[in-house]
C-alpha positions as CSV (number, residue, x, y, z in Angstrom):
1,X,-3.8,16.3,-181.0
2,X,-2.0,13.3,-182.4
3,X,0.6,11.6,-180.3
4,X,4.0,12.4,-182.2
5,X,2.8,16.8,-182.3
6,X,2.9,16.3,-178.3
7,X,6.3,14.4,-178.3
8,X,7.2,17.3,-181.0
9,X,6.4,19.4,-178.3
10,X,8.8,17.5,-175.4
11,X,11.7,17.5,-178.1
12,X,11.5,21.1,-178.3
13,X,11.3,21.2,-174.4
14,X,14.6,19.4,-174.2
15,X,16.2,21.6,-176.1
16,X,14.5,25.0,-175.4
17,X,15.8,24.4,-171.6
18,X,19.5,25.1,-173.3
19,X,18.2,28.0,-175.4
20,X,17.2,29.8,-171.9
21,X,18.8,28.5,-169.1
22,X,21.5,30.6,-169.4
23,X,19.5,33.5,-168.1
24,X,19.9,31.8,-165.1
25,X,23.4,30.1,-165.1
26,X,25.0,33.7,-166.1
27,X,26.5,35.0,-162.8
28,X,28.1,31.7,-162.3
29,X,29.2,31.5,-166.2
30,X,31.0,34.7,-165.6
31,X,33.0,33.7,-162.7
32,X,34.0,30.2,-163.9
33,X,34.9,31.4,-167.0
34,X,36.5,35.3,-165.9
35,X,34.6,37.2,-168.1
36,X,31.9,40.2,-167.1
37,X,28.0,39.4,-167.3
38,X,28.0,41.4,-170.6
39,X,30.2,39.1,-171.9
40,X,28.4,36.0,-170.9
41,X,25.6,37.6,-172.2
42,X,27.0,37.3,-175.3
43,X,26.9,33.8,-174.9
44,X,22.9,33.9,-175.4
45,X,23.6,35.8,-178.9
46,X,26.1,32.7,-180.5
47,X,23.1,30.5,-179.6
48,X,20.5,33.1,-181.2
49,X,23.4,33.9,-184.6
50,X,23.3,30.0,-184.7
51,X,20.2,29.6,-185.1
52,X,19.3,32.5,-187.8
53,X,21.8,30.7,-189.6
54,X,20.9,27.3,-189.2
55,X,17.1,27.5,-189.4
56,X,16.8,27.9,-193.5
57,X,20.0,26.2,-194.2
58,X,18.7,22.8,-192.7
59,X,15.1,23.7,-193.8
60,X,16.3,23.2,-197.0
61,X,19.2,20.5,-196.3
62,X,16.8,18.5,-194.8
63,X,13.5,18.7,-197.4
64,X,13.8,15.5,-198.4
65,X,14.7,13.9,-196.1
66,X,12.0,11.8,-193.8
67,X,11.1,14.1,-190.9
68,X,11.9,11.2,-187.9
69,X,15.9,10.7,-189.7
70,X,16.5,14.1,-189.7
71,X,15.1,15.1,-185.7
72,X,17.0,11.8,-185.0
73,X,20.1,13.1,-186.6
74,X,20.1,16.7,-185.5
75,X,19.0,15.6,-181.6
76,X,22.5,13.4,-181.6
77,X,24.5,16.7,-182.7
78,X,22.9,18.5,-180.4
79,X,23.6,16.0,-177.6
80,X,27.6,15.9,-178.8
81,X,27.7,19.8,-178.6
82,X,26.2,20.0,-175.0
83,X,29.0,17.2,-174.6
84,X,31.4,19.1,-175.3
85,X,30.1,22.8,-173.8
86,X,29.7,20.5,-170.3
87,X,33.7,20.1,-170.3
88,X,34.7,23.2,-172.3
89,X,37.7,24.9,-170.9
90,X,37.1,28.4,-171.7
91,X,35.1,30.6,-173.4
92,X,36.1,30.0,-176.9
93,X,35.0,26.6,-177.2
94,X,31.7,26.9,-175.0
95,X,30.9,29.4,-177.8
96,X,31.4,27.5,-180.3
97,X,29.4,24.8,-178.9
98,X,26.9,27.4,-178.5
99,X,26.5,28.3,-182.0
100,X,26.5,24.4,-183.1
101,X,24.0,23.5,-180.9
102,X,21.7,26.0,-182.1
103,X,22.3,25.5,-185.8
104,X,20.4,21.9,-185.1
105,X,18.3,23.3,-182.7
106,X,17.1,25.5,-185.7
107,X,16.8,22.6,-187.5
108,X,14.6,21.2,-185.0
109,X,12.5,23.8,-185.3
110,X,11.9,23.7,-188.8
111,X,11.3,20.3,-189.1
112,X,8.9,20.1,-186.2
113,X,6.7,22.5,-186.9
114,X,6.4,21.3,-190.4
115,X,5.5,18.2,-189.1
116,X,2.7,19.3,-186.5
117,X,1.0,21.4,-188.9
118,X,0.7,18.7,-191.3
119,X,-0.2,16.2,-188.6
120,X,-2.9,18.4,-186.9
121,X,-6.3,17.9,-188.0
122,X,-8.3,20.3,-190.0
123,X,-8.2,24.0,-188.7
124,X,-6.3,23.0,-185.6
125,X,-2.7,24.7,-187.1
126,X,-2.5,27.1,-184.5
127,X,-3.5,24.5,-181.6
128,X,-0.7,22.2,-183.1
129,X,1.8,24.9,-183.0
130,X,0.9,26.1,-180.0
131,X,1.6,22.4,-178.8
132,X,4.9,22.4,-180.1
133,X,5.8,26.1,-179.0
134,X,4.2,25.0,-175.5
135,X,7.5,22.7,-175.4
136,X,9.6,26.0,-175.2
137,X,7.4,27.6,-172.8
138,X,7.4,24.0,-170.2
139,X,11.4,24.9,-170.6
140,X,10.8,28.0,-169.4
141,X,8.4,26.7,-165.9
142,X,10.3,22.9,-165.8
143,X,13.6,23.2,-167.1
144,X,15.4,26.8,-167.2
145,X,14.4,27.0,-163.2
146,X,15.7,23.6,-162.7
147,X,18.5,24.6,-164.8
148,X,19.7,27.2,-162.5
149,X,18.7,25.5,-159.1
150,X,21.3,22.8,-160.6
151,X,23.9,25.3,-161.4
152,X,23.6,26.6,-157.4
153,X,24.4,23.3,-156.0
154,X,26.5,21.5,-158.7
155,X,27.6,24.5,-161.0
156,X,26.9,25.6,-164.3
157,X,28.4,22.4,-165.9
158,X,25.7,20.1,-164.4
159,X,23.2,22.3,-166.4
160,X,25.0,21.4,-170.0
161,X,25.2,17.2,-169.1
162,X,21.4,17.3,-167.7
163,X,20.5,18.9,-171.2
164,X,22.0,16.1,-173.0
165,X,20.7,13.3,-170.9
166,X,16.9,14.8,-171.4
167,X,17.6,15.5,-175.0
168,X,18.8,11.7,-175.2
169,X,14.9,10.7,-173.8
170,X,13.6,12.9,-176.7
171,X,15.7,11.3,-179.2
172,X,14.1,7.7,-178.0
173,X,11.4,9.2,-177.7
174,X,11.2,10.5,-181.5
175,X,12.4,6.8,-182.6
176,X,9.1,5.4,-181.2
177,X,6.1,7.9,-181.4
178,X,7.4,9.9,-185.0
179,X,6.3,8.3,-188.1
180,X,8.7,6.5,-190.3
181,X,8.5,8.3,-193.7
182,X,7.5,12.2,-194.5
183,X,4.6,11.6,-192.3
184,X,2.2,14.5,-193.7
185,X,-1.3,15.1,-194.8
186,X,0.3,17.4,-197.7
187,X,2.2,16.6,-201.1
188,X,6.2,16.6,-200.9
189,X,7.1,20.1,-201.9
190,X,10.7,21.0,-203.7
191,X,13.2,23.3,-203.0
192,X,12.7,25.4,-205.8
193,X,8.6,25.5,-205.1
194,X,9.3,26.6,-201.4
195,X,11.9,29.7,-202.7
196,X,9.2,30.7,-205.0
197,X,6.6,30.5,-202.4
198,X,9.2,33.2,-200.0
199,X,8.7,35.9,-202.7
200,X,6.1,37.9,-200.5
201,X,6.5,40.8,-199.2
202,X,3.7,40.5,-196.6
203,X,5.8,37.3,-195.5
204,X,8.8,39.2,-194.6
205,X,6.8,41.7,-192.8
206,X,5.7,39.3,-190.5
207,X,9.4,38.0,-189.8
208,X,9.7,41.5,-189.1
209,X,7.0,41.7,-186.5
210,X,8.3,38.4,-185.3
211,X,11.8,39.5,-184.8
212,X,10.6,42.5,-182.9
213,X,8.4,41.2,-180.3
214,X,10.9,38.4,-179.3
215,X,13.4,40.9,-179.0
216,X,11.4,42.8,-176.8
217,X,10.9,39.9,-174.8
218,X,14.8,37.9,-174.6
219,X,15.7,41.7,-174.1
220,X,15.0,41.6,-170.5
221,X,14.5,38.0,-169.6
222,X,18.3,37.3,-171.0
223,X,19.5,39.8,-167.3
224,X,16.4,39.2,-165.2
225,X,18.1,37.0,-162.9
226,X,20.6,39.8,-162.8
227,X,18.0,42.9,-162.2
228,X,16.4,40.5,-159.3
229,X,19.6,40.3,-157.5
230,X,21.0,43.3,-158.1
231,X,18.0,45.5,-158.4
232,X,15.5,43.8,-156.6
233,X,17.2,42.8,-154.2
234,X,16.2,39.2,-154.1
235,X,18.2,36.4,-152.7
236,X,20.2,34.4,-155.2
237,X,17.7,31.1,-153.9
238,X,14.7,32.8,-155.3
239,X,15.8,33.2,-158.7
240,X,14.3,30.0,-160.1
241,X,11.2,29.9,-158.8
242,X,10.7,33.5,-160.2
243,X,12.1,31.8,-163.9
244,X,9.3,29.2,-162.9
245,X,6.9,32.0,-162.9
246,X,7.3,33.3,-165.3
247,X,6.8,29.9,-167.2
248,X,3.7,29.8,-165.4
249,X,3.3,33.3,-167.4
250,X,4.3,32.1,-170.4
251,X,2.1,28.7,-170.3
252,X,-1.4,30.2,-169.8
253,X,-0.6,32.7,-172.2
254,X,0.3,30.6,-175.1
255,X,-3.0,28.5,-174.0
256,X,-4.5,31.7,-174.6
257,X,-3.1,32.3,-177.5
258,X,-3.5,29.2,-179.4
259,X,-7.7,29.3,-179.2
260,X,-6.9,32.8,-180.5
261,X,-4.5,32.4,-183.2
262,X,-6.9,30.9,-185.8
263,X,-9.4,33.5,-185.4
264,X,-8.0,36.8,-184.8
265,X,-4.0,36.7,-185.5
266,X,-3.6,40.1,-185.8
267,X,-5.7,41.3,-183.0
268,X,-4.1,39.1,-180.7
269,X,-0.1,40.7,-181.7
270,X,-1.5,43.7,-181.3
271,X,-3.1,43.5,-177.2
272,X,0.0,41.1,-176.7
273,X,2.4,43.4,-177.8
274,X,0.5,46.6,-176.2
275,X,0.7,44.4,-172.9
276,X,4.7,43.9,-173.3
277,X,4.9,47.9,-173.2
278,X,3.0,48.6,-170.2
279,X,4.6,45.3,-168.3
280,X,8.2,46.2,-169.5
281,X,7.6,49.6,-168.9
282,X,6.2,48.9,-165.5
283,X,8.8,46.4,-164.3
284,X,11.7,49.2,-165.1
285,X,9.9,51.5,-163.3
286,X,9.6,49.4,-160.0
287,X,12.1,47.1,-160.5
288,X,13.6,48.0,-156.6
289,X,10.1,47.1,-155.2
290,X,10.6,43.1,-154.7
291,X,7.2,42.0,-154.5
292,X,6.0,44.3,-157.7
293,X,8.9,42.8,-159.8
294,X,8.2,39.3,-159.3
295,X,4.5,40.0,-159.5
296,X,5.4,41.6,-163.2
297,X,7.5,38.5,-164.5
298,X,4.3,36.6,-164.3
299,X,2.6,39.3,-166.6
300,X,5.5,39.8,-168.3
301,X,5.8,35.9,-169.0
302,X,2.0,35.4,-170.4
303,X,2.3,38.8,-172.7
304,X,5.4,37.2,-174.0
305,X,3.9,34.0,-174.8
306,X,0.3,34.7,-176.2
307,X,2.1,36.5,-179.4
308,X,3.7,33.2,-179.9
309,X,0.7,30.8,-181.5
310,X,0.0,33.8,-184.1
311,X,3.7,34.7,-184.8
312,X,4.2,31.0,-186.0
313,X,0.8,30.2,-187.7
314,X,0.4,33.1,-189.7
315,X,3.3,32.7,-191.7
316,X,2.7,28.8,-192.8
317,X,-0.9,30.2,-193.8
318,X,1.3,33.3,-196.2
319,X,3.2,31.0,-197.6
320,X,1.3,27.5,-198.0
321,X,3.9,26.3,-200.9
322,X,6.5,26.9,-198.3
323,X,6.1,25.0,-195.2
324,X,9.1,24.0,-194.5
325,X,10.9,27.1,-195.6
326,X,8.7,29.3,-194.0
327,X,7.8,28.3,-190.4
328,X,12.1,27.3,-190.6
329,X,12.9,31.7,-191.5
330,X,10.2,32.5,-189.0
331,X,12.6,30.5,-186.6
332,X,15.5,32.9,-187.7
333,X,13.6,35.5,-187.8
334,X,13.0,34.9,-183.7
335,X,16.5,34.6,-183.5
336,X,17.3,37.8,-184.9
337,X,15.5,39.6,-182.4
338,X,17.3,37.0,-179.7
339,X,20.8,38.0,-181.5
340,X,20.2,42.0,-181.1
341,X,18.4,42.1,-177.9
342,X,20.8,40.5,-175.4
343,X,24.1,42.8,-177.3
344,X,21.4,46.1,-177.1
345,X,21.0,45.0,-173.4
346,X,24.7,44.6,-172.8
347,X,25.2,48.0,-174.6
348,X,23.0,49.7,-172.3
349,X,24.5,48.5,-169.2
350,X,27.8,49.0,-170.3
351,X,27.3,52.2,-170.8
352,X,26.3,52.8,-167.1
353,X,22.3,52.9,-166.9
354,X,22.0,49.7,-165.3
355,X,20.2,46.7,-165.4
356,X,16.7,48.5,-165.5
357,X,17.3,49.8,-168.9
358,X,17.2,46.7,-170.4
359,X,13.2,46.4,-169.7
360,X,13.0,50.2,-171.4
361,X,15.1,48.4,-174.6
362,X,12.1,46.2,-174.5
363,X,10.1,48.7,-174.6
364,X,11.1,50.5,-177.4
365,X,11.4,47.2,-179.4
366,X,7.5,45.8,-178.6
367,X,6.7,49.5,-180.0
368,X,8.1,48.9,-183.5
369,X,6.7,45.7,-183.1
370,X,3.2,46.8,-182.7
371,X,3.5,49.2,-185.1
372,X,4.4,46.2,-187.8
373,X,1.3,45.0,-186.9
374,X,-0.7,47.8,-187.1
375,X,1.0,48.4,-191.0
376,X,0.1,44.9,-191.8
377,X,-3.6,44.7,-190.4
378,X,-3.9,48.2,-192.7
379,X,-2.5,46.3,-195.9
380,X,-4.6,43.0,-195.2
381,X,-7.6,45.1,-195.1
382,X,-6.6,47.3,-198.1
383,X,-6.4,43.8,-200.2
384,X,-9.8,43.1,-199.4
385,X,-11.3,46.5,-199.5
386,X,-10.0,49.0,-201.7
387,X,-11.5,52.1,-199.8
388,X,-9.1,54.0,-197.7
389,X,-9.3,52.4,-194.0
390,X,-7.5,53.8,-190.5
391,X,-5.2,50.8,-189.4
392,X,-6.9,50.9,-185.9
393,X,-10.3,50.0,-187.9
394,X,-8.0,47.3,-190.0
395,X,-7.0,45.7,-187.5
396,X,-10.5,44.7,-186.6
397,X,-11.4,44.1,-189.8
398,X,-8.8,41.6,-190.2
399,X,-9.3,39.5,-187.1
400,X,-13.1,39.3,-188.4
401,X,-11.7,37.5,-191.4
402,X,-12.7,33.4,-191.1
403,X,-10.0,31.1,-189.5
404,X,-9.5,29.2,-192.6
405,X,-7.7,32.6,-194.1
406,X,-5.7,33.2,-191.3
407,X,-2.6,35.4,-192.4
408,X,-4.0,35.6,-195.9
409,X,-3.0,39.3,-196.0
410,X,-0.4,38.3,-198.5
């Protein structure tokens, strides 16, 4: 991979840390600030309502501009609003912080992912956007455990400032590495060509999909440091090497994922989110048994994570005229699913059934998930080949369909 995809990936790392680390920081957040963990929890939504905002907005406020100005310019927002959170005095303005930070962390997104797909070389998409995804799951093993370990010795604050000093290095870093002008192996595309190239239904049924299995994922890992201490029984000290593991999790399966994206996109959502039933399934069933627990965040971190390569490459190859637009709505479409889950999860334990429920909320979501999947391996299929077909056998006959038509079920 080119240099600027990997230092795509480390500013995504900066500012993925933020995105999760609050998982960790939540207990503390809720006692600083007198509000419930529920309520906290909520802070993880502004972030995720930001961002399914922000993503297509700055897709398209940003087109034109070269892709180095506008990471530059939305990296320095971002640092301001972390800034700001670090010596918020209450709730209301850490949430607002919250939601600014991810409306350019959206923008990010967009822009990044744009820029690694048309920086990779030929039929390398998915291992370019597995590069730059890979940044979010090194936040997850690097920066949400060190994150919280911070939070345990300097408080929850220390978390916000060490987010914008690292963003700050990513910002240089983007100066140097990122090229200068639109920087892509593709033609400048207009606003107006990338709209027209949204008009697909088979595109929004993958933001579907994509909003579902991420849901069924932030779901449980927004309270897992929660159901470890409370359930589990763990001691607060082992909470982020467990968030570590399940980066560790998350790593190898988007490794995985990546070398599987290009060839079989469809086949690989569906074992991925078939895993992230039986793993969230399992993990509310045994979540008093210590050692089984943090066992099943491991599994539960690579199922998570080896969706993630497909999720994101499929839609840039259903929309080609839209790659900007495209990958930036997949990036809300995530956020939708990280909007609902952690509110469904607060609903649940609100209403008394504890912090286990939360994994079976997961599970109910990877199960629509899969079964958007299963719809749109039976209408890929069903383009190509008129005669009826189960979606069991279109789903295999999809992932036999050459890498250079990945997602071409539109």
């Amino acid at each position: 991979m080119p240099l600027p995809v990997y230092v795509l990936g480390f500013v995504i790392f900066t500012q993925g840390t933020s995105e999760f680390m609050l998982s960790g920081l939540l207990p503390g957040m809720a006692d600083d600030l007198g509000v419930s963990i529920p309520d906290a929890g909520l802070l993880i939504s502004a972030f995720a309502i930001g961002m399914v905002v922000g993503a297509p907005l700055l897709a398209l406020t940003t087109l034109r501009w070269p892709r180095r100005t506008a990471l530059v310019a939305l990296q320095a927002v971002f640092i301001a609003a972390h800034v700001v959170g670090a010596l918020a005095p209450g709730y209301g303005v850490l949430f607002a912080t919250r939601v600014i930070s991810a409306l350019v962390y959206a923008g990010c997104w967009g822009v990044a992912l744009a820029a690694a797909v048309s920086l990779a070389p030929a039929g390398a998409t998915g291992r370019a956007v597995a590069t730059v995804a890979g940044g979010l799951t090194l936040a997850t093993i690097v920066g949400v455990p060190a994150g919280t370990l911070l939070s345990q010795y300097a408080g929850w604050r220390a978390a916000f400032w060490a987010v914008a000093a690292a963003t700050l290095v990513s910002l240089v870093c983007t100066v140097f590495a990122v090229p200068a002008g639109r920087a892509t192996n593709v033609p400048a595309v207009s606003a107006r060509a990338e709209l027209r190239g949204m008009a697909r239904p088979h595109l929004w049924l993958s933001y579907a999909i994509t909003a579902f299995t991420f849901g069924a994922v932030i779901v449980t890992f927004s309270y897992l440091a929660s159901l470890l201490t409370e359930v589990s029984g763990l001691a607060e000290g082992w909470v982020p090497a467990v968030l570590a593991l399940f980066g560790v999790g998350g790593l190898l399966g988007i490794a995985v994922g990546g070398r599987l994206a290009e060839t079989y996109p469809l086949r690989t959502l569906g074992w991925g989110l078939g895993g992230l039933i039986l793993v969230s399934g399992a993990l509310a069933l045994t979540a008093r048994h210590a050692a089984v627990a943090v066992g099943l965040v491991f599994v539960l971190g690579f199922v998570a994570w080896v969706t993630n390569p497909a999720l994101q490459s499929r839609v840039f190859a259903l929309a080609p005229e839209a790659p900007t637009l495209a990958g930036a709505t997949n990036t809300a479409a995530f956020n939708v699913g990280n909007t609902l889950a952690p509110m469904l999860g607060g609903v649940v334990i609100d209403a008394g059934y504890g912090f286990t429920a939360v994994a079976w909320v997961g599970v109910a979501l990877a199960v629509a998930g899969c079964a958007g999947t299963l719809w749109a391996a039976h209408l890929a299929a069903r383009t190509t080949n008129p005669s009826p077909v189960r979606p069991a056998d279109a789903l295999a006959a999809k992932d036999r369909t050459p890498a250079p038509l990945l997602g071409s079920d539109a």
